[in-house]
VMD Tcl script that builds the backbone (N, CA, C; Angstrom):
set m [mol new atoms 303]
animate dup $m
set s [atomselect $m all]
$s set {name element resname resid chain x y z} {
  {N N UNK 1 A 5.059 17.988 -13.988}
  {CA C UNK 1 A 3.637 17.821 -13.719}
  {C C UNK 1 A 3.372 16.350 -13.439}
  {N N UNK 2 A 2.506 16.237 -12.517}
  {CA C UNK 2 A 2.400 14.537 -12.070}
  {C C UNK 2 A 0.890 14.514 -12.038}
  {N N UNK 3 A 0.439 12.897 -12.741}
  {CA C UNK 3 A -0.990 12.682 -12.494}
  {C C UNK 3 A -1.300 12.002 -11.221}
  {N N UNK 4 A -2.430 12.219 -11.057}
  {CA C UNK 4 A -3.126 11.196 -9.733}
  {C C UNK 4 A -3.623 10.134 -10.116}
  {N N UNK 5 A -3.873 8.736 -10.090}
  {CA C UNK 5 A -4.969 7.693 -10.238}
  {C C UNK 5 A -5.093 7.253 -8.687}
  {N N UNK 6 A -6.430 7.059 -8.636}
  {CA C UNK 6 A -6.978 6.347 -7.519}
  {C C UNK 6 A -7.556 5.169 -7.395}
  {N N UNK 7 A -7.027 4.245 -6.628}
  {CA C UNK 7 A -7.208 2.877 -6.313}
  {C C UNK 7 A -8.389 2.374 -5.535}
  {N N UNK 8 A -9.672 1.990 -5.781}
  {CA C UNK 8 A -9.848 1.465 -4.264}
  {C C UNK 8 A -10.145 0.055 -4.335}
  {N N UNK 9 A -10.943 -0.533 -2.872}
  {CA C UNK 9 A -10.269 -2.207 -2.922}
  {C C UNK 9 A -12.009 -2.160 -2.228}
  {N N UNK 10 A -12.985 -2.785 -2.380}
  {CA C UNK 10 A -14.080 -3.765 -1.753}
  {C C UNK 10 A -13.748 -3.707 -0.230}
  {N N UNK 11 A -13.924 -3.065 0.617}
  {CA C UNK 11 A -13.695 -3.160 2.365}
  {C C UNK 11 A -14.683 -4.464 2.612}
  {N N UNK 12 A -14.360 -4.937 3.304}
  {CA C UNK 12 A -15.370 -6.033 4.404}
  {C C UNK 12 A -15.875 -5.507 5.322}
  {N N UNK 13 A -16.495 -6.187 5.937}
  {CA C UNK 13 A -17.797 -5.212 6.671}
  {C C UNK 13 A -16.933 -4.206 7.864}
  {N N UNK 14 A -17.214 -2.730 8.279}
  {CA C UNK 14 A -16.165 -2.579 9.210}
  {C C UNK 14 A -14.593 -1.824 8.646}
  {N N UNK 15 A -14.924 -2.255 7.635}
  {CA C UNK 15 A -13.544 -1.756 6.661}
  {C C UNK 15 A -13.430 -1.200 5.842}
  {N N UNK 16 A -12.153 -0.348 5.754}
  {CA C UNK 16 A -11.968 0.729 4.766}
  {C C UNK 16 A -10.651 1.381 4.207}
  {N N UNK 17 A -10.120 0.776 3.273}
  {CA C UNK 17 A -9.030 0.453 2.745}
  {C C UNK 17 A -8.910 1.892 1.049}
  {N N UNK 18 A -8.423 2.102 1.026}
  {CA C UNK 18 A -7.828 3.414 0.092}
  {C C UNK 18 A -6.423 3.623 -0.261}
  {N N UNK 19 A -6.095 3.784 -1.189}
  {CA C UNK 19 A -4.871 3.519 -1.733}
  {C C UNK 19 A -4.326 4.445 -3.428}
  {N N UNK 20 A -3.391 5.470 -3.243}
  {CA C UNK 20 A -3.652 6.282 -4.047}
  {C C UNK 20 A -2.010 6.331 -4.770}
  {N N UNK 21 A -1.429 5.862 -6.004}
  {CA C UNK 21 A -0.863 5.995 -7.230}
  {C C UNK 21 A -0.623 7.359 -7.623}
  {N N UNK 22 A 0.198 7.956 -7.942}
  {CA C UNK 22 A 0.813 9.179 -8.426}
  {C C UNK 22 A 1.790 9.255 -9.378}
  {N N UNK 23 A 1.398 8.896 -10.884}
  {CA C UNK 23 A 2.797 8.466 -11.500}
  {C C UNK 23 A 3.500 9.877 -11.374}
  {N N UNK 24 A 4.686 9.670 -12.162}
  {CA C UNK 24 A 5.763 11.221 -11.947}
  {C C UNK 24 A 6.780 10.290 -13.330}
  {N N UNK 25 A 6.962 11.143 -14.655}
  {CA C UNK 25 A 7.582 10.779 -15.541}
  {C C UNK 25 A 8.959 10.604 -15.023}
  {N N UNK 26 A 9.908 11.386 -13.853}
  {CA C UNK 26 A 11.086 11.470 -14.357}
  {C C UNK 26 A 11.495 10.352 -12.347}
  {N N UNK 27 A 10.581 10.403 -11.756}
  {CA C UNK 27 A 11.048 9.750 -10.694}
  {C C UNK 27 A 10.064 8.204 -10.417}
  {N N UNK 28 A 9.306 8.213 -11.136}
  {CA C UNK 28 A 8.246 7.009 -11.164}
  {C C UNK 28 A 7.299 7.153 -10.434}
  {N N UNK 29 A 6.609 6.242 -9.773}
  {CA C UNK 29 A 4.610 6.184 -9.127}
  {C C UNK 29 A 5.075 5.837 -7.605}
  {N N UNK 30 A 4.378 6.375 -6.874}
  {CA C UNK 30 A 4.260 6.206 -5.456}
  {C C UNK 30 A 2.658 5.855 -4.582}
  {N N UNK 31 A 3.060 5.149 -3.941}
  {CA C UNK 31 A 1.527 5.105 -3.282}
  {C C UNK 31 A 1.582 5.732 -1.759}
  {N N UNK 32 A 0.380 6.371 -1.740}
  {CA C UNK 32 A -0.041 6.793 -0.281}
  {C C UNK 32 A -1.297 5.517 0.259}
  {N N UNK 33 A -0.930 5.598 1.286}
  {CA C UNK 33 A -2.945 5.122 2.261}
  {C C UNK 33 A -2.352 5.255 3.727}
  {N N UNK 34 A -3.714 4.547 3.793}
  {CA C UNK 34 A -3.892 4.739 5.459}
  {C C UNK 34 A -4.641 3.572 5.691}
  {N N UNK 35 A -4.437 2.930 7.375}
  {CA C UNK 35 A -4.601 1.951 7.895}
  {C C UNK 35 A -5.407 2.087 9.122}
  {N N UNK 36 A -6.989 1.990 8.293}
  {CA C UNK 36 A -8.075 2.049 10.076}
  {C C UNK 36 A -8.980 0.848 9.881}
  {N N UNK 37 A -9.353 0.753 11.076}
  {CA C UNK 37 A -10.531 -0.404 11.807}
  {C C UNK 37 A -11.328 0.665 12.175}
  {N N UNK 38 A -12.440 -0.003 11.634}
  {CA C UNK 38 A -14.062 0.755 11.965}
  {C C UNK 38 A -13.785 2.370 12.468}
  {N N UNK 39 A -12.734 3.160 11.788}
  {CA C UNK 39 A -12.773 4.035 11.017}
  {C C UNK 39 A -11.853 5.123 12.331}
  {N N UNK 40 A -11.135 4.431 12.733}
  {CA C UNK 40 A -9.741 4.651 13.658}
  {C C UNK 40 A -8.810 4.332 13.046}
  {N N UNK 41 A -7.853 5.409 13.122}
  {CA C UNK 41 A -6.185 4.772 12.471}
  {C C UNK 41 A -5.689 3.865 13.154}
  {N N UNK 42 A -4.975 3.302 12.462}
  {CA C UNK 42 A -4.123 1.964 13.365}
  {C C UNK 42 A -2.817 2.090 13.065}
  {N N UNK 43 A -2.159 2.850 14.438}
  {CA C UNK 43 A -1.120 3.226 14.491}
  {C C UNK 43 A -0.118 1.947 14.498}
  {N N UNK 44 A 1.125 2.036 14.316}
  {CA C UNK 44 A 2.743 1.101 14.123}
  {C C UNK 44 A 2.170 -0.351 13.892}
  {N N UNK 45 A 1.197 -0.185 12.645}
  {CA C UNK 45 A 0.840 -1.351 11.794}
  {C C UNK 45 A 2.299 -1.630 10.620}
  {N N UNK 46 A 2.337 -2.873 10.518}
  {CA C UNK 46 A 3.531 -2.587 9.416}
  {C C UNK 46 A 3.010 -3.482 8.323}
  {N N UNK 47 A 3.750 -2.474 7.702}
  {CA C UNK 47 A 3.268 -2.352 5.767}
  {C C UNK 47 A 3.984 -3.328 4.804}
  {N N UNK 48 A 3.502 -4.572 4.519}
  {CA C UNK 48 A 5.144 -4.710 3.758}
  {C C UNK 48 A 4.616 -4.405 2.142}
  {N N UNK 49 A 5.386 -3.871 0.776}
  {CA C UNK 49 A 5.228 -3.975 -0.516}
  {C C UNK 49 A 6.051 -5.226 -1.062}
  {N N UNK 50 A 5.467 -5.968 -2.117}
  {CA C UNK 50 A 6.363 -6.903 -2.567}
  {C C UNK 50 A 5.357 -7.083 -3.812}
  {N N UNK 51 A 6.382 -7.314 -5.047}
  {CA C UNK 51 A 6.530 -7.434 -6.109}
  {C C UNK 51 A 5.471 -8.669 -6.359}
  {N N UNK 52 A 4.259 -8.704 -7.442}
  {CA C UNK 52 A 3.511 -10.016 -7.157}
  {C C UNK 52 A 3.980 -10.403 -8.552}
  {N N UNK 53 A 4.630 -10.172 -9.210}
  {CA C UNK 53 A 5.390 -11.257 -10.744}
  {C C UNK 53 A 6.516 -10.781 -10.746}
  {N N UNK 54 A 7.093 -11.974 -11.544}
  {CA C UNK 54 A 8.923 -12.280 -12.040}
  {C C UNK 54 A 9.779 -12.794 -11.129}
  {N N UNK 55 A 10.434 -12.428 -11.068}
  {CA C UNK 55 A 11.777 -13.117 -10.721}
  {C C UNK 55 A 11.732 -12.861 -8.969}
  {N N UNK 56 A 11.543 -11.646 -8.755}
  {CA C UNK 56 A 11.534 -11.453 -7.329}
  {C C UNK 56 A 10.161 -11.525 -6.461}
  {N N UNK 57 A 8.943 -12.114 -7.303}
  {CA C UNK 57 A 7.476 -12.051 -6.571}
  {C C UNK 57 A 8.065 -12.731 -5.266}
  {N N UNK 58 A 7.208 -12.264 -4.408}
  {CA C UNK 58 A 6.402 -12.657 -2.969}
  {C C UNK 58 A 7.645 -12.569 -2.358}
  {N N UNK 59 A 8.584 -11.648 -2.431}
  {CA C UNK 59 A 9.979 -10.960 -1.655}
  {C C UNK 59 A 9.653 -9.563 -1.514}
  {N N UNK 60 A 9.506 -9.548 0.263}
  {CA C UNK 60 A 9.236 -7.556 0.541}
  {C C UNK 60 A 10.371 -6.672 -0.260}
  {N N UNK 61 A 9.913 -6.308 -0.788}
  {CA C UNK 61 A 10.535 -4.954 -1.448}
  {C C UNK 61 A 11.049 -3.861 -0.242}
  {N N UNK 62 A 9.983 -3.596 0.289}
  {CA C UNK 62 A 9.994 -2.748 1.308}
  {C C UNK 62 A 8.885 -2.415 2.213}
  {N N UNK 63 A 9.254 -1.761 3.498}
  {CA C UNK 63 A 8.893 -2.507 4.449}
  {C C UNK 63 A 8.259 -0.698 5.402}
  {N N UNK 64 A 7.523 -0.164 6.246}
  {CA C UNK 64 A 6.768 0.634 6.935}
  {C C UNK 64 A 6.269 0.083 7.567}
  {N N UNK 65 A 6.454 1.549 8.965}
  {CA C UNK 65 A 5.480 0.924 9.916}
  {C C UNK 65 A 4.402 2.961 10.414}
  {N N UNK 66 A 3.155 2.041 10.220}
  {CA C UNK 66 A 2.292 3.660 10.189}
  {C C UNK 66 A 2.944 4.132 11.066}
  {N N UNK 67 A 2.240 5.649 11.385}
  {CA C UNK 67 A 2.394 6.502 11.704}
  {C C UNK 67 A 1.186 7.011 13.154}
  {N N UNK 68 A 1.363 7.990 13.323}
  {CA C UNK 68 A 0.439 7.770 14.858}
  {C C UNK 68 A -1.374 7.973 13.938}
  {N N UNK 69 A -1.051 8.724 12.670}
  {CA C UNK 69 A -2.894 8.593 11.691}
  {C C UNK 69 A -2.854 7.484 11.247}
  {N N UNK 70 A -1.556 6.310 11.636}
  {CA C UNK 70 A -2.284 5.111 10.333}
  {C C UNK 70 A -1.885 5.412 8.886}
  {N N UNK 71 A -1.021 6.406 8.782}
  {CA C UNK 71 A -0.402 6.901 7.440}
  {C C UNK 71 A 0.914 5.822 6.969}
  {N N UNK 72 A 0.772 5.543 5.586}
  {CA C UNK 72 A 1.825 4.945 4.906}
  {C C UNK 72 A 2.031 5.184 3.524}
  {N N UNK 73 A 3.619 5.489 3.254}
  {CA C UNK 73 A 3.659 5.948 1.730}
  {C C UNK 73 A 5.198 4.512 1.064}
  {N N UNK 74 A 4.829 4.147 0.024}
  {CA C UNK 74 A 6.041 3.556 -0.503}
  {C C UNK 74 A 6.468 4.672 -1.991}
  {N N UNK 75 A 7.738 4.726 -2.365}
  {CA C UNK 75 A 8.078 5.536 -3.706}
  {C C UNK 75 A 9.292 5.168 -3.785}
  {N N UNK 76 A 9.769 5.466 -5.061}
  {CA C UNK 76 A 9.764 5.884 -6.305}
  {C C UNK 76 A 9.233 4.254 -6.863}
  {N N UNK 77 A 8.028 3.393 -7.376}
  {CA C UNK 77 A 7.810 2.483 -7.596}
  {C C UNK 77 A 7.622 2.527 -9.254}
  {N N UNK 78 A 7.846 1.299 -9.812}
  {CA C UNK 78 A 7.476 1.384 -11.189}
  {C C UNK 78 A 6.579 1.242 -12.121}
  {N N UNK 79 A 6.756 1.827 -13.253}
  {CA C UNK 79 A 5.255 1.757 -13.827}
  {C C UNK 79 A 5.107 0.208 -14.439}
  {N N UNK 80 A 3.542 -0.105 -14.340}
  {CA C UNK 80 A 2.994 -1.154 -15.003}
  {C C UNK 80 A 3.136 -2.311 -14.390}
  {N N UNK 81 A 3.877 -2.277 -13.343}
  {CA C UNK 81 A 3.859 -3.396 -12.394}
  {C C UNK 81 A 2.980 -3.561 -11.365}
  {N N UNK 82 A 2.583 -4.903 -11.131}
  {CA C UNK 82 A 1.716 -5.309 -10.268}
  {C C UNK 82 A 2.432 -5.865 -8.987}
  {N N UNK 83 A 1.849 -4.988 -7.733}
  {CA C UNK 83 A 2.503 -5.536 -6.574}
  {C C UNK 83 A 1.647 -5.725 -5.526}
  {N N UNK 84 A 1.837 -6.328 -4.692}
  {CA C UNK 84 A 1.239 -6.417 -3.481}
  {C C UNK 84 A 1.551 -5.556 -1.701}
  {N N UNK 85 A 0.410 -5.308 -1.304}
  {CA C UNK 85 A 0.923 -4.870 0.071}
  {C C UNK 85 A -0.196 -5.511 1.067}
  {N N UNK 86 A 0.535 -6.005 1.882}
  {CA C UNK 86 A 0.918 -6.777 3.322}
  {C C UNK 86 A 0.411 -5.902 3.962}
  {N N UNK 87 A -0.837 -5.768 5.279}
  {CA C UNK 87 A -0.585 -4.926 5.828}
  {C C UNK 87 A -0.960 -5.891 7.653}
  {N N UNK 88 A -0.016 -5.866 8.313}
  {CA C UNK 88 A -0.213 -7.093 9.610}
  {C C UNK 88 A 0.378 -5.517 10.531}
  {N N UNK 89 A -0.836 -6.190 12.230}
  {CA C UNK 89 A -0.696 -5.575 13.609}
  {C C UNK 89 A -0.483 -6.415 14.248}
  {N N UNK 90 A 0.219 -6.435 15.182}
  {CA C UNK 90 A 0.628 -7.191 16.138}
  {C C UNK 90 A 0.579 -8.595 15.787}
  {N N UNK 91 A 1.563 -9.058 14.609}
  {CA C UNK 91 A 1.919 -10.131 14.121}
  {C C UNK 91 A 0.521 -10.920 13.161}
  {N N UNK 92 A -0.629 -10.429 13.152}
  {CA C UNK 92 A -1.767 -10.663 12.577}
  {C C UNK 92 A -2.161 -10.092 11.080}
  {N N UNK 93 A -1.952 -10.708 9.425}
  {CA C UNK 93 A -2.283 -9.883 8.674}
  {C C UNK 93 A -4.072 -9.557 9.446}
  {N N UNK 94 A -4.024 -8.401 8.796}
  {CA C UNK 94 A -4.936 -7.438 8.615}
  {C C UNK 94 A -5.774 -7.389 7.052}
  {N N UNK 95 A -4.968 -7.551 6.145}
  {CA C UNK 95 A -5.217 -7.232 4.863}
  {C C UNK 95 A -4.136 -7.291 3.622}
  {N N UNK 96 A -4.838 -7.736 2.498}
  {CA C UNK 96 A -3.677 -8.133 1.807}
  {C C UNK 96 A -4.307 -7.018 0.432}
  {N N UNK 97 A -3.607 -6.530 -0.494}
  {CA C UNK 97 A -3.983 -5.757 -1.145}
  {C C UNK 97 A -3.305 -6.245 -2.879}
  {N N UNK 98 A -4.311 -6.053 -3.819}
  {CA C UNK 98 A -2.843 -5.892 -5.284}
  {C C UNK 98 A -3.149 -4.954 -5.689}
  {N N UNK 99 A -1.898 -3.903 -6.330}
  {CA C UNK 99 A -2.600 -3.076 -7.336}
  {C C UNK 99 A -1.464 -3.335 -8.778}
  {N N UNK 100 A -1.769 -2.692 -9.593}
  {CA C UNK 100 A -0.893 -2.220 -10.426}
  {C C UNK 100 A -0.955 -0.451 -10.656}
  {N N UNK 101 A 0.827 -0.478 -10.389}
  {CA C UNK 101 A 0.566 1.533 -10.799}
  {C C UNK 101 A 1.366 2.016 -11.977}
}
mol reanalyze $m
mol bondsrecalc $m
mol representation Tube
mol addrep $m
């Protein structure tokens, strides 16, 4: 059985950012979202995740590029850690995100 928590982040004007945590006891937490401008997906945006404390902060973990909805998932991630995601189009961040899951 796996819980849901849901994330969300303050959009700027125009914007709309969502981001959704799923722990899972025996494989760990994963995040889903999606990547739109004024409420269009933004397709082969790339995603980076990276660790924002210890030893390995501000090193991509790992790395996506959406999908033709603007869809992006990272997993099996760990609990209680705080990380960051990167999200840049055509060499331009877009948005920078933290959560902890």
């Amino acid at each position: 059985m796996s819980a849901f928590t849901k994330f969300y982040f303050r959009p700027s004007k125009d914007e709309w950012v969502h981001a959704v945590a799923s722990p899972d006891k025996e494989s760990g937490s994963g995040i889903y979202g999606r990547v739109e401008e004024k409420g269009v997906p933004v397709a082969r945006a790339m995603v980076l995740l990276l660790r924002a404390e210890g030893e390995r902060s501000g090193k991509p973990l790992s790395s996506v590029i959406t999908d033709e909805e603007g869809d992006f998932a990272f997993g099996p991630l760990e609990a209680g850690q705080l990380y960051v995601i990167k999200i840049f189009r055509d060499g331009v961040k877009l948005r920078e995100l933290e959560l902890t899951v």
